[in-house]
N, C-alpha and C positions, 0 to 999 in steps of 0.2 A: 239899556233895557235888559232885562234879566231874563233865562228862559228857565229858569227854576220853576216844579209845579209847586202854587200854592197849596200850603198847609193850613189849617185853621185850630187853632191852638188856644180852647178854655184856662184862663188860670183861675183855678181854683183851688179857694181858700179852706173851705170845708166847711163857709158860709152858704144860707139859704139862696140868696141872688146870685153866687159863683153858680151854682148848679142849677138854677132856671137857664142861665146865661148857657151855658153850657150842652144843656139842655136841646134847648133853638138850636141854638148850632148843629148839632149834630143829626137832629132831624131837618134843616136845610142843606147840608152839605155831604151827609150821608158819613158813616162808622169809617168807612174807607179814607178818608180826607180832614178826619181831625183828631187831635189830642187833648186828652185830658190832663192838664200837667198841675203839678205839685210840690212845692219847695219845703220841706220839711225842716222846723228848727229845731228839733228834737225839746221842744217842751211846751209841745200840743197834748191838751185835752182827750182823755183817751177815747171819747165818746164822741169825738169828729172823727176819728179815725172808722171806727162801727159807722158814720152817717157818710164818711166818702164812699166807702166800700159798699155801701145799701145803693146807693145814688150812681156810681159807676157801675151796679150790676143793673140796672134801671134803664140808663140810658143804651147798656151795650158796649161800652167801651173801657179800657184798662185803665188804669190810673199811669201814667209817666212820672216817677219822682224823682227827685235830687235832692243831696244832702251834702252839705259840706263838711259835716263829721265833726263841727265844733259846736257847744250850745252857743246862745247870747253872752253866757258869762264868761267863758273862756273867748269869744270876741273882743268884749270888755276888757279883760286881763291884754290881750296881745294889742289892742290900741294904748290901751293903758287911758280909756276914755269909759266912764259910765255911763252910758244910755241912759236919757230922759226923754221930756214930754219937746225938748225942740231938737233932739238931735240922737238919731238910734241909730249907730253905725251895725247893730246885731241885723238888722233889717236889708241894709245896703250888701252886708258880706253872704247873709245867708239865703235871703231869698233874690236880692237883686243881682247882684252878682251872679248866682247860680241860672236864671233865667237866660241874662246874657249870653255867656258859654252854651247854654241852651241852645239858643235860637242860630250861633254861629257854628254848632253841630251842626244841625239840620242842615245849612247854608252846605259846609262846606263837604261835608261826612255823605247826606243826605239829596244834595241839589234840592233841598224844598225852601222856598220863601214863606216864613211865617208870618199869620196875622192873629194878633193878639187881642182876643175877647178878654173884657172885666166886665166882673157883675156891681157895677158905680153907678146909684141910682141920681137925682136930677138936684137933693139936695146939697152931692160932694161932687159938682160941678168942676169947683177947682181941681180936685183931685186927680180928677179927670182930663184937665188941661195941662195938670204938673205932669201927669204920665205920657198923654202923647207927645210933651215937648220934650221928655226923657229918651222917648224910643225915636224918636227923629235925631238923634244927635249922639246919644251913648253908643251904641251899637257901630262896628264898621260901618254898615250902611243904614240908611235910614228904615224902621221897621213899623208897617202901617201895625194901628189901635182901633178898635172898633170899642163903644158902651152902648151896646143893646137898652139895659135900661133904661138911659136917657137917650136914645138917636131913632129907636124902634117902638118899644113895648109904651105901652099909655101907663101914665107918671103913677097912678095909682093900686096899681098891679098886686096882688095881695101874692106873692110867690110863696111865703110860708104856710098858708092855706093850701093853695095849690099842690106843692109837694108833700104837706102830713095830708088831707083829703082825695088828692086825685093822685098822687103817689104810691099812698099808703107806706110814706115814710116818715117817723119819728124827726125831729129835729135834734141839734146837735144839746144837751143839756143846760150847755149854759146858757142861752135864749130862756129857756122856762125857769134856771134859776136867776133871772136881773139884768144877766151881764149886757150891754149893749154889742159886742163882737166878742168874739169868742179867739182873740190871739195869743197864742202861745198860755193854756189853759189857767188863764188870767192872771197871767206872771208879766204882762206888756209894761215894757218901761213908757210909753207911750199912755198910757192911763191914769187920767188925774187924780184927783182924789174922791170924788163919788167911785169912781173905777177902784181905786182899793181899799175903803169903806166896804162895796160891795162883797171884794175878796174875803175880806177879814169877817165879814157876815156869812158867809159863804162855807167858805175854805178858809177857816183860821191857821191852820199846818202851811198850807200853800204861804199863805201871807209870812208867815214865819218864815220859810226859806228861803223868801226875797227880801226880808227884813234881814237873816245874815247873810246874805251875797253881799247886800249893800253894806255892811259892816266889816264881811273880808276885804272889801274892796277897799273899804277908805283907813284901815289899816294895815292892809300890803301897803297901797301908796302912799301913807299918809296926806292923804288930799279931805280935805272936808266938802265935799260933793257927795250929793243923792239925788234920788228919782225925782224928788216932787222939789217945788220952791215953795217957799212962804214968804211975800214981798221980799221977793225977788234974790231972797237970800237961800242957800241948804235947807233942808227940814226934813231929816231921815225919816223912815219908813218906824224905827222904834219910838220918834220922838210922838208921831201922827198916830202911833199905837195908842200910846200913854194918855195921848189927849183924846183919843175916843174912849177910851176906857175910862177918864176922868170925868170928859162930860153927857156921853152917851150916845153909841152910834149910830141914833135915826136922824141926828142933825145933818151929820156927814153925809146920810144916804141922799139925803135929799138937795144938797151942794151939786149944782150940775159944773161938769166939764166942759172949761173952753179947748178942748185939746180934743184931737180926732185920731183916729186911728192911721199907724203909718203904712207905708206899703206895703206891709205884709198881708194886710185888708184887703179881699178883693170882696168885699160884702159877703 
């Protein structure tokens, strides 16, 4: 049995339900007794950054961040693995990773035992179950999980209302322009192809920069590997260009994604 004092420790994303989530917390557990923490990948949205810092002057408490000083693509490079829609090592090294060392600060730095809020509402369920068997198991010791969302707050919960309304905070941009999450400022190797359809409507520059990552990438290594699949084969990001541009990209737009956001998602 541990005599460490509990910590209560928001991760937030710089999504709307991280900072409801976060929120709660802090008015049950009081500014004294918890964190707001943040894993930065260094290719966020500059416009979450403006909506953390509205939100953490709001609630009263500082933001805690960590960086590990590499983007996703110089991850990519040092696995020598490109991040896709089933496997994003950028995600493991910079935010999960980062967390961990986190929480075994506290531990050993700090004598606090952390409990880890996500804003995971009731339709990502699973997601939910992937992370608390993570934090049971990764960590030296095992590290409790709490989802407000789904375990507390009633399933229908309008939290984006709530915080532009009773706020009187702005939401993060890319909510109002399409995006469904707003991860790493829609550069997420994790997003299918509605998800960069939308980019390329969007943010055609953006889209470009990840269209030549992916092409530094598969000619450093010469490996024919990219973000997306097309039965079940490669299908670069310039090939998926050509073809929306050839046949027009309101078809695209409207192709939904079987592919969900990875950890770096806390809603």
């Amino acid at each position: 049995m541990t005599d460490r004092k509990k910590v209560h420790v928001a991760m937030f994303s710089g999504g709307a339900a991280s900072a409801y989530v976060a929120y709660q917390m802090v008015q049950t557990y009081g500014k004294e007794n918890c964190i707001l923490f943040f894993t930065n990948t260094l290719w966020e949205d500059e416009d979450n950054y403006r909506f953390m810092e509205e939100v953490a002057e709001y609630i009263g408490i500082e933001i805690t961040e960590r960086i590990d000083g590499r983007t996703p693509e110089e991850v990519f490079y040092d696995y020598r693995f490109l991040g896709n829609s089933r496997l994003a090592k950028c995600s493991e090294e910079l935010k999960v990773r980062q967390t961990v060392m986190f929480i075994e600060e506290l531990r050993d730095e700090q004598n606090l035992e952390p409990i880890l809020y996500f804003g995971i509402g009731p339709h990502e369920k699973h997601r939910a179950d992937n992370l608390r068997e993570f934090y049971q198991h990764v960590p030296l010791e095992p590290v409790e999980t709490r989802f407000p969302m789904i375990e507390t707050f009633i399933a229908d919960i309008d939290v984006k209302a709530i915080i532009q309304n009773e706020w009187g905070i702005r939401l993060p941009r890319m909510y109002e322009l399409g995006f469904a999450h707003a991860n790493c400022g829609g550069r997420c190797v994790r997003g299918g192809f509605q998800h960069y359809a939308q980019l390329y409507k969007i943010w055609p520059e953006r889209y470009k920069e990840q269209e030549e990552m992916e092409e530094r990438f598969r000619s450093y290594f010469q490996k024919n590997v990219s973000i997306l699949k097309k039965d079940g084969k490669p299908f670069t990001l310039k090939e998926y260009r050509e073809l929306m541009e050839c046949e027009g990209i309101e078809k695209f737009l409207k192709k939904e994604d079987d592919t969900v956001p990875c950890v770096c998602s806390y809603s």
